[in-house]
VEXMI-604011 format. One record per residue: x, y, z of N, C-alpha, C in turn; residue in one letter. Coordinates in steps of 0.05 Angstrom, whole numbers, padded with zeros to 5 digits, always signed. Each point is the difference from the previous one (the first is absolute). Layout:
<sites>
XYZXYZXYZA...
</sites>
This chain:
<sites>
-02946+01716-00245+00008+00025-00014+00012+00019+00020X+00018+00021-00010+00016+00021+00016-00019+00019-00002X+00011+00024+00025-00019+00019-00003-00003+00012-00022X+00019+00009-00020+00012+00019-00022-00014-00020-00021X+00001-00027+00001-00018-00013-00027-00026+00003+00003X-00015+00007+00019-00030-00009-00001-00012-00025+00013X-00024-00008-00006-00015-00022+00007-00015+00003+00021X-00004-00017+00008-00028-00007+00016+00025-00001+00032X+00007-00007+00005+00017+00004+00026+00000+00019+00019X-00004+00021-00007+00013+00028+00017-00027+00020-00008X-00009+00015+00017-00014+00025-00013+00026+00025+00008X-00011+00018-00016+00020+00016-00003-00011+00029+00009X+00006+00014+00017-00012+00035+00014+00019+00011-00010X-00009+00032-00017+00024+00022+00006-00017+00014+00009X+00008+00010+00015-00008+00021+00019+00021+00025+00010X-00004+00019-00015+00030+00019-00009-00016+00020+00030X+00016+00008+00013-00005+00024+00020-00017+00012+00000X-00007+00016-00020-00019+00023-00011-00027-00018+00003X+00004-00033-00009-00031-00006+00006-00003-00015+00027X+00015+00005+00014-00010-00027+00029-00009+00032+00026X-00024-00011-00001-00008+00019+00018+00010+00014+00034X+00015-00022+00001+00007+00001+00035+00036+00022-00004X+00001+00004-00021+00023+00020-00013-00010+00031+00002X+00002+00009+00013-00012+00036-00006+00020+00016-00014X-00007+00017-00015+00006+00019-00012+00023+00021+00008X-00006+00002+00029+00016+00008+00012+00024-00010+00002X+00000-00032+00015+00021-00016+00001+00016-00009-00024X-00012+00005-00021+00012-00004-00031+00017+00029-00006X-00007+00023-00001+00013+00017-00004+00026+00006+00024X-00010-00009+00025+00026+00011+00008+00025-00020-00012X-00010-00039+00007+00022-00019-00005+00008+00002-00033X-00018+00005-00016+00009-00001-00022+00026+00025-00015X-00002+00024+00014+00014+00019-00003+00024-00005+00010X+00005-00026+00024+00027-00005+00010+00013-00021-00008X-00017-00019-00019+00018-00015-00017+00013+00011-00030X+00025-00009-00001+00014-00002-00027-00018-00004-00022X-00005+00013-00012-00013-00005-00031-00011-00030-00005X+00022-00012-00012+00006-00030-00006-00014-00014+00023X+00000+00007+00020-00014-00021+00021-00028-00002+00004X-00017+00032-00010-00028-00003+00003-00021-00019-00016X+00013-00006-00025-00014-00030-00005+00006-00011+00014X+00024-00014+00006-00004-00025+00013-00011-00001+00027X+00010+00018+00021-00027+00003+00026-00024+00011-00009X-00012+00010-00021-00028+00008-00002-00019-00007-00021X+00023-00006-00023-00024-00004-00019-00001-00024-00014X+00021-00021+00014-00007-00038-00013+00023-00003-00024X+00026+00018+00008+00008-00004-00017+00026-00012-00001X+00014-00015-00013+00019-00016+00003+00019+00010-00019X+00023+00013+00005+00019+00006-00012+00033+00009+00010X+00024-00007-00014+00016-00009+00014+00007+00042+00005X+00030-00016+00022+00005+00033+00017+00036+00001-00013X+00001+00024+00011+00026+00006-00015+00024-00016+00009X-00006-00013+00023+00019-00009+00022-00005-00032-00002X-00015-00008-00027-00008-00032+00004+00032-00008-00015X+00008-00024+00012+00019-00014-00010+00003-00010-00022X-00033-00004-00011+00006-00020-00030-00036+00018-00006X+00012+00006-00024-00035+00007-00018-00008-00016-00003X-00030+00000-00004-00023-00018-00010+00010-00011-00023X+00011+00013-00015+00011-00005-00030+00018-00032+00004X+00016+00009+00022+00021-00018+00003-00004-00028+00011X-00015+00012+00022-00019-00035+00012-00013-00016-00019X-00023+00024-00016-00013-00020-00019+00026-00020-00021X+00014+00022-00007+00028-00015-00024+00006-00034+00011X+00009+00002+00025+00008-00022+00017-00029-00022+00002X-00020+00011+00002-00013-00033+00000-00007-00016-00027X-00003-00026-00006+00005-00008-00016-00013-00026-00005X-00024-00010-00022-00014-00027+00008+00021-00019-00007X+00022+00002-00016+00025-00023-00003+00010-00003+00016X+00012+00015+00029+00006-00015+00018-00011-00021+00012X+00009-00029+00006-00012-00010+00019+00008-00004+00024X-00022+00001+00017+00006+00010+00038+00016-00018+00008X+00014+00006+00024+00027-00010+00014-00012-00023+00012X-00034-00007+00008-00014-00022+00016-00024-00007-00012X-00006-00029-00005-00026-00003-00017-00016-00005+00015X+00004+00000+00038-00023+00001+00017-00011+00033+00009X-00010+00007+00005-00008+00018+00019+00001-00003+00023X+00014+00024+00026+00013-00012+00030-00039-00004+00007X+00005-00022+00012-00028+00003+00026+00003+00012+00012X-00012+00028+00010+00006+00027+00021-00023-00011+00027X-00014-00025+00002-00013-00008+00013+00027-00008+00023X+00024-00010-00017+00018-00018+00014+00022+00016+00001X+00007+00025-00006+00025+00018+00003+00019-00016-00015X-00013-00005-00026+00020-00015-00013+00017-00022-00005X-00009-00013+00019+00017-00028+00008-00019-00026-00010X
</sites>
């Protein structure tokens, strides 16, 4: 399973700024006052969302994948062997 599906595979931490202790209050108010808006989720609070400057929206990536395609290779490379 992927991280985003679930399962037994992966455990999963959020741990947003405000709760990880070794973060002070201090150090949050000054760094957080010097990021861009839009950026303080994603450095502080676990959050994943695209920026004004991304090349392709989320919208657009998701559009592009597709379970009818089938893949260009029906092996998987061995990365044991750099592919060869």
């Amino acid at each position: 399973m992927t991280w985003t599906e679930g399962g037994t595979d992966y455990f999963r931490y959020e741990v947003p700024a405000v709760e990880c202790p070794r973060i002070t209050k201090d150090f949050w108010s000054v760094n957080a006052g010097a990021l861009v808006i839009g950026s303080i989720g994603q450095e502080y609070e676990c959050q994943f969302s695209e920026t004004r400057d991304s090349v392709f929206s989320y919208e657009s990536i998701q559009n592009a994948l597709s379970d009818e395609v089938l893949p260009l290779f029906s092996d998987p490379i061995d990365e044991g062997t750099g592919g060869t």
